[in-house]
C-alpha positions in Angstrom: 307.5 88.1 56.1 309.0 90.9 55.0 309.8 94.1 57.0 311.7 97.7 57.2 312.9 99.4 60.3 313.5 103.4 60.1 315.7 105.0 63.3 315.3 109.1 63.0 319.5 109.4 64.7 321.9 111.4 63.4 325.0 109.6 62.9 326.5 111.2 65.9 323.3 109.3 67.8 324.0 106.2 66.6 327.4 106.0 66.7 326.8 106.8 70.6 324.0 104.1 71.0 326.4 101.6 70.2 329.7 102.7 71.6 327.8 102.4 74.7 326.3 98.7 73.7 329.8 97.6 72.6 330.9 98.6 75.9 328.3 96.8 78.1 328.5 93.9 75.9 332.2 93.5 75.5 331.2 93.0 71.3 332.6 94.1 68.2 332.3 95.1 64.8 329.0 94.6 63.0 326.4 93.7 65.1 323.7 91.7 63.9 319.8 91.1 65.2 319.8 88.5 65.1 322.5 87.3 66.8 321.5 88.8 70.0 320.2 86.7 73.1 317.4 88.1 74.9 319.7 90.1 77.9 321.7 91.5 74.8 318.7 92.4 73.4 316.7 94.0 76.3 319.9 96.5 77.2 319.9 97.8 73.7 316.2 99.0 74.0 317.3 100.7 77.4 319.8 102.5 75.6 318.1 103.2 72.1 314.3 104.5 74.0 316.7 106.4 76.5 318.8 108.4 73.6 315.8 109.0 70.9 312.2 110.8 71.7 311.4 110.5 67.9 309.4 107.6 66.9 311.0 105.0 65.0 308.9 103.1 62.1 308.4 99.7 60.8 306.4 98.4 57.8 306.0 95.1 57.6 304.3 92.9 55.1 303.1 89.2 55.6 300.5 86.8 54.0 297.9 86.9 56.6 296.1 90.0 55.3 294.9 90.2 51.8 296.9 92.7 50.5 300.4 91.4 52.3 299.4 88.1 50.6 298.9 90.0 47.1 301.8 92.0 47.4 304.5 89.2 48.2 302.9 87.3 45.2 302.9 90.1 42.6 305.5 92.7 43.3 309.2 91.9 42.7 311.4 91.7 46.1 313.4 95.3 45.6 310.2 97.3 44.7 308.3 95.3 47.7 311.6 96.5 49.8 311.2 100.1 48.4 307.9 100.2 49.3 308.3 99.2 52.7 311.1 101.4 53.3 309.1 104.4 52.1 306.5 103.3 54.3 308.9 103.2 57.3 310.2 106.6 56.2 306.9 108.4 56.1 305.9 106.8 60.2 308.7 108.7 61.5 309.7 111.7 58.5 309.7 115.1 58.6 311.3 118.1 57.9 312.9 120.0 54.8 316.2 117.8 54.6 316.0 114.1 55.3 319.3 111.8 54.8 317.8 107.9 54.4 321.1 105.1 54.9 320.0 101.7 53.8 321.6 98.5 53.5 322.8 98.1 50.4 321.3 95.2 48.9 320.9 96.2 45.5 323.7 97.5 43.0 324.3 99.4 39.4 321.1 100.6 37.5 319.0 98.7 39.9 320.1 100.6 42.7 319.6 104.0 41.2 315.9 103.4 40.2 315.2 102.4 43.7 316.7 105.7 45.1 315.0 107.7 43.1 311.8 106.2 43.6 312.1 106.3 47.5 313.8 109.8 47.1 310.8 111.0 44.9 307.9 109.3 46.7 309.2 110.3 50.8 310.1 113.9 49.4 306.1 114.0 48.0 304.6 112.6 50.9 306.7 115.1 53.7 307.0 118.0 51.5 310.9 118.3 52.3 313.1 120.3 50.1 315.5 117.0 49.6 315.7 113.9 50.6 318.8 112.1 50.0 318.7 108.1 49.4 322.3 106.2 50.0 322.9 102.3 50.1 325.8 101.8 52.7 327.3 98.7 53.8 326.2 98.0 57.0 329.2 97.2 58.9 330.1 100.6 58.5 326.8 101.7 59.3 325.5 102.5 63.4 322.5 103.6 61.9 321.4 100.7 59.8 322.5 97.8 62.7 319.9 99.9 64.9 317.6 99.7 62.1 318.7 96.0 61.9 318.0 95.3 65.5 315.1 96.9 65.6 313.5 95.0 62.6 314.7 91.6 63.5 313.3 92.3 66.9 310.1 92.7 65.8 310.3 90.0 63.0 310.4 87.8 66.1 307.3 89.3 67.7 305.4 88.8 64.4 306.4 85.6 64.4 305.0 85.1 67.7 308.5 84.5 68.8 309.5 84.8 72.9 309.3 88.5 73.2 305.8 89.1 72.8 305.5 89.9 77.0 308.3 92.4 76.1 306.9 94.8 73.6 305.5 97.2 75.4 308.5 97.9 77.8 310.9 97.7 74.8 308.8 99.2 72.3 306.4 101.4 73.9 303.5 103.1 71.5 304.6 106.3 71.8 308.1 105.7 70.7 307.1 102.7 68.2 304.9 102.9 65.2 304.8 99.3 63.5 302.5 99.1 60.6 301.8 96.9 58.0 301.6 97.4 54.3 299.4 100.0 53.1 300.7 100.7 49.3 298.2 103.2 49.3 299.1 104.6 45.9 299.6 101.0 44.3 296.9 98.6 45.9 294.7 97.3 43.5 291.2 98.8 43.4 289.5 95.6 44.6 291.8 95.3 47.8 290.3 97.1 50.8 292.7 100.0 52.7 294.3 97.9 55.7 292.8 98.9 58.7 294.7 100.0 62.2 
């Protein structure tokens, strides 16, 4: 399985959401998904759901649909990545100006394709004036170990982990929109649109 996690904060929010979950924790530095245990876990969502009202997206792709099972087969892991973190993008984006973090996983030439394809493709879907792609490492990064929590929390739910009886108080419907592949431009003609 293969997922994205998009958080709509500022850096300012961010940076708050986890001053306050370092505090109540007592942890440091880079905080990782899944490192957390479930108590950890549960007061993170109290404080994310209780400092955002903008819904935060995550694509996921996995081999039990058709076109999940195509796409991990037969597109190469950054474009599959790209893709997903577009689709993230457009659950959540709007606006004329919209800043994307990322972790950076990919480097050089590589690295600046992959911008300016999830630059180009979020900025034609939402119509904004500029969007602005940057890979950042993310121990310096509040905004992508949200992102990181987030998707590793829901990772587990996929994987019909433990949390399952927790999803709707962590990640309610209205503030949670978790999707799977669509690559609506991309999917080959013979695969069926993925249905809600």
């Amino acid at each position: 399985m293969f997922l994205t996690a998009a958080a709509p904060l500022s850096a300012d929010e961010a940076a708050r959401v986890m001053k306050k979950f370092r505090k109540a924790t007592g942890m440091r530095g880079e905080i990782k998904g899944s490192r957390l245990t479930f108590n950890q876990r549960d007061l993170f969502f109290d404080l994310l759901n209780s400092s955002t009202d903008t819904p935060i997206g995550v694509a996921y792709c996995d081999g039990h649909s058709p076109l999940g099972n195509w796409a991990l087969g037969s597109i190469k892991e950054q474009d599959l990545w790209a893709e997903l973190l577009i689709e993230s993008v457009l659950l959540i984006g709007e606006g004329n100006f919209i800043t994307v973090s990322a972790d950076r996983r990919y480097h050089g030439s590589q690295a600046r394709r992959l911008q300016d394809h999830v630059s180009s493709s979020i900025a034609n879907n939402v119509g904004a004036n500029r969007v602005q792609v940057q890979f950042v490492d993310s121990e310096n990064s509040n905004g992508v170990q949200i992102a990181d929590i987030v998707a590793n929390t829901v990772y587990r739910m996929l994987r019909g982990g433990n949390f399952s009886a927790d999803i709707l108080r962590w990640m309610p419907e209205q503030k949670f929109a978790i999707r799977p592949l669509e690559l609506k431009t991309k999917r080959p003609h013979w695969l069926e649109p993925a249905m809600a």
